[in-house]
C-alpha positions as CSV (number, residue, x, y, z in Angstrom):
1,X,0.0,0.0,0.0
2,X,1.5,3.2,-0.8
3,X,0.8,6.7,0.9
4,X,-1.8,8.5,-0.2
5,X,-2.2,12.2,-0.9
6,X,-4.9,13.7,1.9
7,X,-8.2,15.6,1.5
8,X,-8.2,18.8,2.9
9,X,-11.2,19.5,5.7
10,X,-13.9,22.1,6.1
11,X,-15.7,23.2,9.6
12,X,-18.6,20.8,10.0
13,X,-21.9,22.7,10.1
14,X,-22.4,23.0,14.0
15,X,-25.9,22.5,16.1
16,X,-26.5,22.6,19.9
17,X,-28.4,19.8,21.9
18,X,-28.8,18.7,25.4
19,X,-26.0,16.6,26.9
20,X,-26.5,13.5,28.6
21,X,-24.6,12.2,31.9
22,X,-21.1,11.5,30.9
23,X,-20.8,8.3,33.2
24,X,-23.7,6.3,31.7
25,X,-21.2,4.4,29.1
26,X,-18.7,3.6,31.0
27,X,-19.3,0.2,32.4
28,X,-21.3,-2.7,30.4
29,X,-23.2,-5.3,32.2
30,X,-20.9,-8.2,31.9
31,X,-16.9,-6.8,31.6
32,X,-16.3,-10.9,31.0
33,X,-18.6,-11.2,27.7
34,X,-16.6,-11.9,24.9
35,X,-19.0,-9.9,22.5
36,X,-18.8,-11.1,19.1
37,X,-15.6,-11.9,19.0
38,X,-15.5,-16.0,19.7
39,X,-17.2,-17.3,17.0
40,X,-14.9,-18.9,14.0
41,X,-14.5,-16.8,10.4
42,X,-13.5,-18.3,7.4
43,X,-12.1,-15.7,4.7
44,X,-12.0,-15.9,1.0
45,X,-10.4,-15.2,-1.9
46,X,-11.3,-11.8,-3.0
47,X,-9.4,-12.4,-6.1
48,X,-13.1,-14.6,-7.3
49,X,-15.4,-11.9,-6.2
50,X,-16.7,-10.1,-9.6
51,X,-18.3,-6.6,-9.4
52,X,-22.1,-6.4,-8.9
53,X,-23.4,-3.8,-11.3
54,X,-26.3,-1.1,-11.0
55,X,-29.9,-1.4,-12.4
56,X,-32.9,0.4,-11.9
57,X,-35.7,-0.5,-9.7
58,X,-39.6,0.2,-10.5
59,X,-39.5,3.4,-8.1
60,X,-35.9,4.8,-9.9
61,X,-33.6,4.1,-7.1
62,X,-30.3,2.4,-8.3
63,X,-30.1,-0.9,-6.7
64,X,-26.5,-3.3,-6.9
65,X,-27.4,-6.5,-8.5
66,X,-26.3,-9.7,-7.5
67,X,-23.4,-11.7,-9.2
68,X,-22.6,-15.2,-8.8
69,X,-19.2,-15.3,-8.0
70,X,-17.0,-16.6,-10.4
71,X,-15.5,-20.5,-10.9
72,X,-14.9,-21.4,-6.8
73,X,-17.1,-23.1,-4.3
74,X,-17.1,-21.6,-0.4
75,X,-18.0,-23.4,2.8
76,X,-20.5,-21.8,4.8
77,X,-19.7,-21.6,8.6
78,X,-20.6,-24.6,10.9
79,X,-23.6,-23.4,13.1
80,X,-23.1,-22.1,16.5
81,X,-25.3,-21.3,19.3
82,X,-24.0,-18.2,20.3
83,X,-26.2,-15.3,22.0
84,X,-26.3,-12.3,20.4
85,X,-24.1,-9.3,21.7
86,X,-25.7,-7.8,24.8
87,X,-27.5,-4.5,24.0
88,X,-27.9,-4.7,20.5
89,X,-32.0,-4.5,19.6
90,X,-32.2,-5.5,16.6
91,X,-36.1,-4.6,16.7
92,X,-35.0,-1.0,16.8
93,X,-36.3,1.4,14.1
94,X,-35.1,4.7,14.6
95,X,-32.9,5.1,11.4
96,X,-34.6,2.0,9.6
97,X,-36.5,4.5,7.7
98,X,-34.5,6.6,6.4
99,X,-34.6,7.6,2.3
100,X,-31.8,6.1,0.3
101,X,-30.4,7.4,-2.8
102,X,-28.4,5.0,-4.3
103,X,-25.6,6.3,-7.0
104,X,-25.8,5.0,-10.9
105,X,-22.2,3.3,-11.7
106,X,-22.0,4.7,-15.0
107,X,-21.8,7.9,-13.5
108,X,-18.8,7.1,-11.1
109,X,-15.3,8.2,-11.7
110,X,-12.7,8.6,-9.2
111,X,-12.1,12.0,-8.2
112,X,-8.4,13.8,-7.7
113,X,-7.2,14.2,-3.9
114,X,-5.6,17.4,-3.7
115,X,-2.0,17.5,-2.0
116,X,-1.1,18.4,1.8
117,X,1.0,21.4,1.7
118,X,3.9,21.8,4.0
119,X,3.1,23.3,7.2
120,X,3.7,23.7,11.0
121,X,4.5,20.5,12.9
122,X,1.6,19.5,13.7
123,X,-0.2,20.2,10.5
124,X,2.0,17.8,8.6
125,X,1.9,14.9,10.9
126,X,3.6,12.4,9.1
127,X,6.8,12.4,6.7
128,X,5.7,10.8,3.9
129,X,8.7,8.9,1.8
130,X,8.1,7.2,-1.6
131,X,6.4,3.9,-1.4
132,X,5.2,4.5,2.0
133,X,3.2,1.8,3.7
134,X,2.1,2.2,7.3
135,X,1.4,-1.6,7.7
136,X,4.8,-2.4,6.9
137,X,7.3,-2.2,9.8
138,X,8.7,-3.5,13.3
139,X,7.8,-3.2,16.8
140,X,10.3,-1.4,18.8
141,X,10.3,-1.1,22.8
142,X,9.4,2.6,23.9
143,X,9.7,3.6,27.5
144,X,7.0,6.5,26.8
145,X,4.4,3.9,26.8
146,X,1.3,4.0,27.2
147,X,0.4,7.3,25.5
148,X,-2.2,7.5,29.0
149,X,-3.2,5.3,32.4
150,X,-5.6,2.4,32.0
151,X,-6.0,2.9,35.8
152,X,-7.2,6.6,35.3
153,X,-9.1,6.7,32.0
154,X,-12.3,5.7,33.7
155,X,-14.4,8.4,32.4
156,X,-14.3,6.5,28.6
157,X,-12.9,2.9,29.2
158,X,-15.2,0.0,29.9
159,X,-14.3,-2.2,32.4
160,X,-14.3,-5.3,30.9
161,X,-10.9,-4.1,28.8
162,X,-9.3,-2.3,31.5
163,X,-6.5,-5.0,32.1
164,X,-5.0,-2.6,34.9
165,X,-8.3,-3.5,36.9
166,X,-7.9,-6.7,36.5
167,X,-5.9,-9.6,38.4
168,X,-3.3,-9.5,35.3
169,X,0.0,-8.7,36.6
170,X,2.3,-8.4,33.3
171,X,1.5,-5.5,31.2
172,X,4.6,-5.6,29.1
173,X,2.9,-5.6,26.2
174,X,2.4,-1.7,27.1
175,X,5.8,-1.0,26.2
176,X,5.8,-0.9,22.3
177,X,5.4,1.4,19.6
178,X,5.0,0.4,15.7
179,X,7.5,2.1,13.5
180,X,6.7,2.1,9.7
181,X,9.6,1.0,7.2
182,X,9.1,3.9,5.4
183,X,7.1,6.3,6.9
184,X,8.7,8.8,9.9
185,X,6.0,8.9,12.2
186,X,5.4,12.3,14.6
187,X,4.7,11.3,17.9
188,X,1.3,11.1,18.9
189,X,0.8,14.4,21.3
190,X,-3.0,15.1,22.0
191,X,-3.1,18.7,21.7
192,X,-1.5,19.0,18.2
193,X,-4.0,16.3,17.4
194,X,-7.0,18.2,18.7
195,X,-5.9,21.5,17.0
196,X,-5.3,19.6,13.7
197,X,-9.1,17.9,14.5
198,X,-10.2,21.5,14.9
199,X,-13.8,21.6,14.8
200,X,-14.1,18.3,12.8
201,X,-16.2,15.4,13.5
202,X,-14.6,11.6,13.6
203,X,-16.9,8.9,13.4
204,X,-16.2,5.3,13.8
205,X,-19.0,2.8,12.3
206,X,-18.1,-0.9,13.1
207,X,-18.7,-3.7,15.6
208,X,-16.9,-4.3,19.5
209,X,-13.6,-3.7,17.8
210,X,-14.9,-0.8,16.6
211,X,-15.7,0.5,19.6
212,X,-12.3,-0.3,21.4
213,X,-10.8,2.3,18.7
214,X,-13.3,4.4,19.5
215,X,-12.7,4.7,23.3
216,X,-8.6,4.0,22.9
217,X,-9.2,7.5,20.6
218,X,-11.3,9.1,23.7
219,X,-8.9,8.3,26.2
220,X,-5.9,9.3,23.9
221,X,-7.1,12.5,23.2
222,X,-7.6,13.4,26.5
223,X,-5.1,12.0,27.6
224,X,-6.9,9.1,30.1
225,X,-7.4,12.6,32.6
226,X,-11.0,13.3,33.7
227,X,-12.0,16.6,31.6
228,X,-14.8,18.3,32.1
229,X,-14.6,20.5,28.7
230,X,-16.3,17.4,27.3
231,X,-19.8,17.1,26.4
232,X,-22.2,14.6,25.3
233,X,-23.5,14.9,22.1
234,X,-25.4,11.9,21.7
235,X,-28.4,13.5,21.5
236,X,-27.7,15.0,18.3
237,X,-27.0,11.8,16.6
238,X,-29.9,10.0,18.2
239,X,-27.6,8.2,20.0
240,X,-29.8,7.8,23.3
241,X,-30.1,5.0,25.3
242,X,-33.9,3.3,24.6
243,X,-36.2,2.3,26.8
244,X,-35.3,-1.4,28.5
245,X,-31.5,-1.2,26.4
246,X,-28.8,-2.0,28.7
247,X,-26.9,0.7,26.1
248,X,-27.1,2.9,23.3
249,X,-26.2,2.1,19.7
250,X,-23.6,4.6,20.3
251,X,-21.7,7.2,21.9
252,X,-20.5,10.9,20.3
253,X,-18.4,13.3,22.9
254,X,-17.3,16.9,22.1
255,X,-14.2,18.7,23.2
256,X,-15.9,22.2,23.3
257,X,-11.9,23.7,23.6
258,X,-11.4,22.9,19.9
259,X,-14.5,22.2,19.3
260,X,-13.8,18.3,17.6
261,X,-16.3,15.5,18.3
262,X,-15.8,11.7,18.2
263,X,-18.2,9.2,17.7
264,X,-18.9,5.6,17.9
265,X,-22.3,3.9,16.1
266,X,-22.5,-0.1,16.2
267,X,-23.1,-1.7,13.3
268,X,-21.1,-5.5,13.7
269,X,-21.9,-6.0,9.7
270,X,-22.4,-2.8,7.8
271,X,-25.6,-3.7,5.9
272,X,-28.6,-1.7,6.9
273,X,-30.7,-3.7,9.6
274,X,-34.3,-3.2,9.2
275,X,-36.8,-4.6,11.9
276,X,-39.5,-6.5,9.6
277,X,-42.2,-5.6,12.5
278,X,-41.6,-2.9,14.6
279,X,-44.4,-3.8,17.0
280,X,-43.0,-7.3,17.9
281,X,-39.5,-7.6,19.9
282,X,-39.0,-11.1,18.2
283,X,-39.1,-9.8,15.1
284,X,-37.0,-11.1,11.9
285,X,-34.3,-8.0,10.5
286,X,-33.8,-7.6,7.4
287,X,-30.2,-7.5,6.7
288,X,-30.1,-5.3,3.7
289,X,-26.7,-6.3,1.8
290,X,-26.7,-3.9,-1.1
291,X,-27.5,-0.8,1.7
292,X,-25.1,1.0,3.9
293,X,-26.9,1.5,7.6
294,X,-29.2,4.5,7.9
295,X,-27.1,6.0,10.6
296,X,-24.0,6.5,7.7
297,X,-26.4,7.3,5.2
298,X,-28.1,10.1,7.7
299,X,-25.3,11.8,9.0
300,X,-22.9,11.3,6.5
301,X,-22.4,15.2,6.0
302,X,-21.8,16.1,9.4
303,X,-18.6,13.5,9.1
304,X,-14.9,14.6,8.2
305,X,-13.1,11.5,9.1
306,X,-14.6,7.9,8.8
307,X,-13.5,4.6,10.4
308,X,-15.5,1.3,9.3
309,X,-14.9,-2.1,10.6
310,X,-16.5,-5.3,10.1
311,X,-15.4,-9.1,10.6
312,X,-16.4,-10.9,13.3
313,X,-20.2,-11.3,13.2
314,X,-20.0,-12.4,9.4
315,X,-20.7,-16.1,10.8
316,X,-24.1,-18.1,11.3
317,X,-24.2,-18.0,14.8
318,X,-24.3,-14.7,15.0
319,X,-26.6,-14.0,11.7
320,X,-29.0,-16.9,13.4
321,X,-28.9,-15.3,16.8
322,X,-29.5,-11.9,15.7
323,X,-32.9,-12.8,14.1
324,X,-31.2,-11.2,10.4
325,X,-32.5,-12.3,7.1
326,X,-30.2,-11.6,4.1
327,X,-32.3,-9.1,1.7
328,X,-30.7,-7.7,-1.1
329,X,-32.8,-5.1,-3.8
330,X,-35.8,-5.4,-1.2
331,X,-36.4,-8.8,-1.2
332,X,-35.6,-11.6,0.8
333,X,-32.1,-13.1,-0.3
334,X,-32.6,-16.5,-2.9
335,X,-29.1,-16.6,-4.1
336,X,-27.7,-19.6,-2.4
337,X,-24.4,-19.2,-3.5
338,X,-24.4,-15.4,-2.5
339,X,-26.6,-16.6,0.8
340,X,-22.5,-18.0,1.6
341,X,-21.3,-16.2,4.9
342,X,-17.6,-15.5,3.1
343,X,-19.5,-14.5,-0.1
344,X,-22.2,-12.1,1.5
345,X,-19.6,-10.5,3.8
346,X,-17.9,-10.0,0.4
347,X,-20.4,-8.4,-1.4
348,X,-21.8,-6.1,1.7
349,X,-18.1,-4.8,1.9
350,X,-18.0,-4.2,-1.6
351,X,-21.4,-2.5,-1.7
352,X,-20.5,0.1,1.1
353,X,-17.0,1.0,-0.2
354,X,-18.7,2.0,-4.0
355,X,-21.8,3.6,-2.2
356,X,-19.4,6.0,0.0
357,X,-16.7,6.3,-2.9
358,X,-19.8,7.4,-5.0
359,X,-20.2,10.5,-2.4
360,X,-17.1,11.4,-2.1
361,X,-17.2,14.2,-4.7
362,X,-20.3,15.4,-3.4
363,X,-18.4,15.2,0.5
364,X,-14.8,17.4,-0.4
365,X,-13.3,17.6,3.1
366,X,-14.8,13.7,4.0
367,X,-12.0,11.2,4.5
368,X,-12.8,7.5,5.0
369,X,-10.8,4.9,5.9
370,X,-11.7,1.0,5.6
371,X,-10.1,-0.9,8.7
372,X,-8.9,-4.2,7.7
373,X,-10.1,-7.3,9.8
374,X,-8.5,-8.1,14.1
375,X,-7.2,-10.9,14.8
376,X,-8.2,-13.7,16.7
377,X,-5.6,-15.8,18.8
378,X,-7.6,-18.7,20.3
379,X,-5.0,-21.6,21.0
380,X,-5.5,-25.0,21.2
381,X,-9.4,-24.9,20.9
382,X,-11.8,-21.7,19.9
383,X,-13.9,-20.2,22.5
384,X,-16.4,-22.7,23.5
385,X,-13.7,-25.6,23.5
386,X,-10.8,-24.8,25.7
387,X,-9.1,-22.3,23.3
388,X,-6.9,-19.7,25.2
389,X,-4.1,-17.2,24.3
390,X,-2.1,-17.4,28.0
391,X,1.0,-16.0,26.2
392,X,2.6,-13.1,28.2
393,X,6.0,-12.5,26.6
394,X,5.7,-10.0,23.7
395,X,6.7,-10.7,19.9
396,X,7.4,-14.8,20.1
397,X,6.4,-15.0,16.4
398,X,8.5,-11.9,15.4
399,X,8.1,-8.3,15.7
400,X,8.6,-7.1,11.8
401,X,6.3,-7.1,9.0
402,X,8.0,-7.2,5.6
403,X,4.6,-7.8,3.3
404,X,3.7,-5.2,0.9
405,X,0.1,-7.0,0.3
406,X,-2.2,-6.6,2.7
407,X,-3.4,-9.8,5.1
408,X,-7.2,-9.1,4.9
409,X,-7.5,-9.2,1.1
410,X,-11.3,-8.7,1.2
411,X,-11.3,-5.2,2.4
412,X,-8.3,-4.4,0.7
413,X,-9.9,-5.5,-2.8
414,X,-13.2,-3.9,-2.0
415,X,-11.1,-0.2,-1.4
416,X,-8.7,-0.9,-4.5
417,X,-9.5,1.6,-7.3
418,X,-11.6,4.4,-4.8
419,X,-10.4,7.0,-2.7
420,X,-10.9,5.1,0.3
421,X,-7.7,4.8,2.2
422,X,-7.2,0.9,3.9
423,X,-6.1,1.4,7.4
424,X,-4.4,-1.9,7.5
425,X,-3.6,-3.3,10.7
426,X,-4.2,-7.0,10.3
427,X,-0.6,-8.2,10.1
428,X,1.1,-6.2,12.5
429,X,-1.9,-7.2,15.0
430,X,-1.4,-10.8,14.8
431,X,2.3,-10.2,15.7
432,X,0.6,-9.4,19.5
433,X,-1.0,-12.2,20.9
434,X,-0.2,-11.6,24.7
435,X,-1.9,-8.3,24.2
436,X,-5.8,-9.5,24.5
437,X,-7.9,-9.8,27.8
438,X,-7.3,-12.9,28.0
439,X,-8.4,-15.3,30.8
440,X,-8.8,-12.1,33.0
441,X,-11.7,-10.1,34.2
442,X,-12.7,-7.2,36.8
443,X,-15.0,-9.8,38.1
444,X,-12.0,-13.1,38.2
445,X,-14.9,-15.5,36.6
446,X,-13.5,-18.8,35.7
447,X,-13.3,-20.5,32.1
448,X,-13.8,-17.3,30.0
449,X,-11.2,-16.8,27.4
450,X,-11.4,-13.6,25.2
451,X,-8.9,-14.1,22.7
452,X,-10.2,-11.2,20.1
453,X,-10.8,-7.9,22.2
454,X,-7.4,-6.4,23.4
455,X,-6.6,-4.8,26.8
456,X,-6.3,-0.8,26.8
457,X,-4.4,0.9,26.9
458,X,-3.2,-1.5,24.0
459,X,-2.9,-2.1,20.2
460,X,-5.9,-0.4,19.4
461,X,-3.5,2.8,20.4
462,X,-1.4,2.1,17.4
463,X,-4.4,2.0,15.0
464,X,-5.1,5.1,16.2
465,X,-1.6,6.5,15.4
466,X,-1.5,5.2,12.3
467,X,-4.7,6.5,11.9
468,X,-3.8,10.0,13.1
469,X,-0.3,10.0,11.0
470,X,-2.8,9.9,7.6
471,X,-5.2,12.0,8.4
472,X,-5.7,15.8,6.3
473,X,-3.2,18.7,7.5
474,X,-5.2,21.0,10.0
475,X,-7.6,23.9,9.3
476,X,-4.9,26.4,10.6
477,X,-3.2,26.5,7.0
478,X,-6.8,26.3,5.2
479,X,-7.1,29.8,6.9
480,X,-3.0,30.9,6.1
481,X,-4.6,30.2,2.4
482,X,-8.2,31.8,2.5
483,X,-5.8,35.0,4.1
484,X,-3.7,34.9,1.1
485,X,-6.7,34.3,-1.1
486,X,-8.7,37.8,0.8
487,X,-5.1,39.4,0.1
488,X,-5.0,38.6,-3.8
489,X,-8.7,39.2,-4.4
490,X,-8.4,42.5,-2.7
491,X,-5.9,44.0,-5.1
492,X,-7.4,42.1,-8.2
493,X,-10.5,44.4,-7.5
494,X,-8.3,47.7,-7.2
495,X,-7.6,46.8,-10.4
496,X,-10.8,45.6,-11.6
497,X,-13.4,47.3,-9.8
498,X,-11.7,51.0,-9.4
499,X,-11.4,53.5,-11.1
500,X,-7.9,52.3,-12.1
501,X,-9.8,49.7,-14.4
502,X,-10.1,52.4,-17.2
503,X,-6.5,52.1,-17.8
504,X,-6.6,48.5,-18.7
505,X,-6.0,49.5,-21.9
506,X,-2.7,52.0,-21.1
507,X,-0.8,49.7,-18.9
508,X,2.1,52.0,-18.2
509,X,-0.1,53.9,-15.9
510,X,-0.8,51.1,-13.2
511,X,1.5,49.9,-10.6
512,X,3.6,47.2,-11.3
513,X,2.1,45.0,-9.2
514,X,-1.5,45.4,-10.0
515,X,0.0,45.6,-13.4
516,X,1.5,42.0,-13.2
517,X,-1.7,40.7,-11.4
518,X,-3.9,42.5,-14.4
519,X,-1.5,40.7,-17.2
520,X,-1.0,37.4,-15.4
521,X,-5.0,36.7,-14.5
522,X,-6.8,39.5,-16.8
523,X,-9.5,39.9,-13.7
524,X,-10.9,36.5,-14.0
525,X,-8.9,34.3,-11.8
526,X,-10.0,34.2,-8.4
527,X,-6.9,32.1,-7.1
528,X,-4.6,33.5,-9.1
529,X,-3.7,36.2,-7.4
530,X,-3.2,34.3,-3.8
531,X,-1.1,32.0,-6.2
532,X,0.7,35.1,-7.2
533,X,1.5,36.1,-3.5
534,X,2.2,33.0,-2.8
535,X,5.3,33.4,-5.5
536,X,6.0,37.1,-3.8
């Protein structure tokens, strides 16, 4: 994967809502549940996927139409009875509803992405070398870590992936930082990061792991401390707990200082879920395939930076246990081939990354990033049959990655050829088995091995960084630019709009400089002449 050139950001249009009790996330109901993470997944070749194409529907929306993949056969996953993730209500409506406007494929082409300028420190926050690739690199030991306290970040940290509350007495695995082969990496300092996120909005749309970026972010950025510049703005993104939920779809906080919000929405599969009876709690969901959730789709606009996830619940446990129905244009899913766990996951990937490539152009200063698949490290079993991942001592299988391709080839196919950017931490993950929860718990219950989720602080901190490291130069040098810009187009109109205009014809009596601007842009280039200062 090579570096890509950024997209420069824009102030999010702003709103104002009630906050909600900062506390009420902070510890789920069971801090031993292994969410989805237990059940088995079975990957497949990307390589045999072939590209659904766009027809028209009776009502005019575009729909993606369903190919067979071509000339290979896939195993569907062997049933498991496994509940479905506490807190998820899969009978809930809220954004169900929500209009859709698909986009026609003919139409698409892949838009340029404009180049980060050079810049203050923290405005350029990587140095970006030829054939750059973040995923590609070595652990090295770093006595600066953790970038913050898993005893004091309470205020955004569940409990149930707080190894420091825990009976776990090793946290070695604390002590490491990822260096890139080719990439010099600024370190990660929270202040620079907040005034490059400068009222901006970074959402993160995935399942559990998902949400463990999300709150490694949150405690990051504020540096594990308890802040009370931080509101609660879940209620502006509906993101409330309902009635008899043990939590809400979702968090979104607000650091009013800089005004930069971070948000978290679960959705484990990213298809659109769609109760098939809103009156009945049993109900079936229609798992729409060919649709991104409602909640993307909704608030898209008000997003600069976007993180999706999705892995672990693509098996039929899960997809049993959680009541969903495959539906793909509207109906009910016939396909049986497509009806394939590896081969729906496949084609729901694919579907999201052209739906939000299709937007791009229409969303300048949105930047999304597809995160590639966490790994599992169940040993000697999975999780309902002894597994375990008791390792303690850091990097027994190696600490480099030499690759250049990436190890999750179905999100990595399903970004290639848009402007999504793969934030690919697969490999370098797996190198960091002694870095999940583990056998341990707040609660010290027995026989519960959660070999998927990772402690915090953790690995999920270096997503984050290389996250952070590719993300658009900050706002301050939009504003260096729109100064210049007010600078140029103030003496292009003492050229053009004064009385000094009726000279355009007798040069020699105009300044030299509004005579240079005058022959250079002839009045009708409204960046030229910030261009032009630029050059004096």
């Amino acid at each position: 994967m090579t570096c890509k050139p950024e997209f420069v950001v824009d102030t999010p249009k702003g709103s104002s809502f009630d906050s909600l009790t900062p506390n009420e996330h902070v510890q789920d109901s069971n801090p031993t549940r292994s969410e989805e993470s237990q059940i088995p997944e079975n990957e497949f070749d990307a390589s045999n996927f072939t590209n659904s194409v766009v027809s028209q529907t009776e009502d005019g929306d575009a729909r993606f139409v369903v190919d067979t993949p071509k000339g290979s056969s896939f195993d569907s996953f062997t049933p498991n009875e496994h509940v479905q993730e506490t807190g998820s209500d899969p009978t809930r409506s809220e954004e169900s509803k929500i209009p859709e406007k698909e986009f026609d494929g003919s139409n698409f082409t892949n838009s340029p992405v404009p180049q980060m300028e050079d810049g203050d420190a923290d405005s350029k926050p990587s140095s970006k070398i030829k054939d750059c690739n973040y995923s590609k690199g070595r652990w090295v030991a770093d006595s600066r870590r953790p970038l913050y306290s898993g005893f004091q970040c309470k205020q955004w940290l569940s409990e149930m992936w707080a190894c420091r509350l825990m009976q776990r007495t090793d946290f070695s695995f604390e002590g490491y930082r990822w260096q890139p082969e080719n990439c010099k990496m600024l370190e990660f300092e929270k202040s620079a990061f907040l005034r490059r996120m400068q009222d901006r909005t970074i959402a993160f749309i995935g399942d559990s792991l998902g949400r463990q970026q999300f709150q490694s972010l949150m405690c990051m950025a504020s540096g594990g401390e308890l802040r009370e510049d931080i509101e609660n703005v879940g209620k502006k993104y509906g993101l409330v707990k309902a009635r008899g939920a043990i939590r809400p779809d979702g968090w979104a906080y607000r650091f009013s200082n800089t005004n930069t919000t971070i948000l978290y929405y679960w959705s484990a599969s990213l298809a659109d879920l769609e109760p098939l009876n809103i009156t009945d709690k049993a109900t079936d969901v229609a798992m729409h395939l060919d649709r991104a959730p409602a909640f993307m789709r909704r608030f898209l606009h008000q997003f600069d930076v976007l993180v999706l996830n999705t892995g672990h619940h693509w098996n039929r446990g899960k997809i049993t246990g959680n009541r969903w129905v495959m539906y793909v244009n509207g109906k009910p899913l016939k396909d049986r081939k497509l009806l394939e766990i590896g081969n729906a996951k496949n084609f729901t990937v694919h579907s999201v990354a052209r739906w939000l490539d299709s937007q791009l152009p229409s969303h300048s200063r949105l930047k999304v990033f597809f995160r590639t698949i966490s790994p599992r490290h169940f040993r000697n079993g999975d999780w309902n049959t002894g597994g375990n991942c008791d390792n303690t001592t850091p990097l027994t299988g190696g600490s480099e990655i030499s690759q250049d391709e990436s190890s999750d080839p179905v999100i990595a196919a399903a970004v290639k050829g848009t402007n999504i950017t793969l934030l690919d931490i697969t490999a370098l993950s797996d190198l960091r088995d002694e870095g999940h929860i583990s056998r341990y718990s707040v609660k010290a219950t027995t026989g519960v091995n959660d070999c998927l989720h990772w402690c915090l602080p953790g690995i999920p901190d270096t997503w984050n960084e290389l996250l952070s490291a590719q993300l658009p130069a900050k706002a301050g040098k939009a504003r260096r630019n729109s100064f210049h810009s007010g600078v140029g187009h103030f003496l292009r109109d003492i050229v053009c709009n004064s009385p000094l205009s009726q000279y355009n014809k007798r040069f020699t009596q105009i300044p030299i400089l509004c005579r240079t601007i005058w022959l250079l842009y002839s009045c009708k280039s409204s960046s030229g002449p910030a261009r032009l200062l630029g050059i004096l």
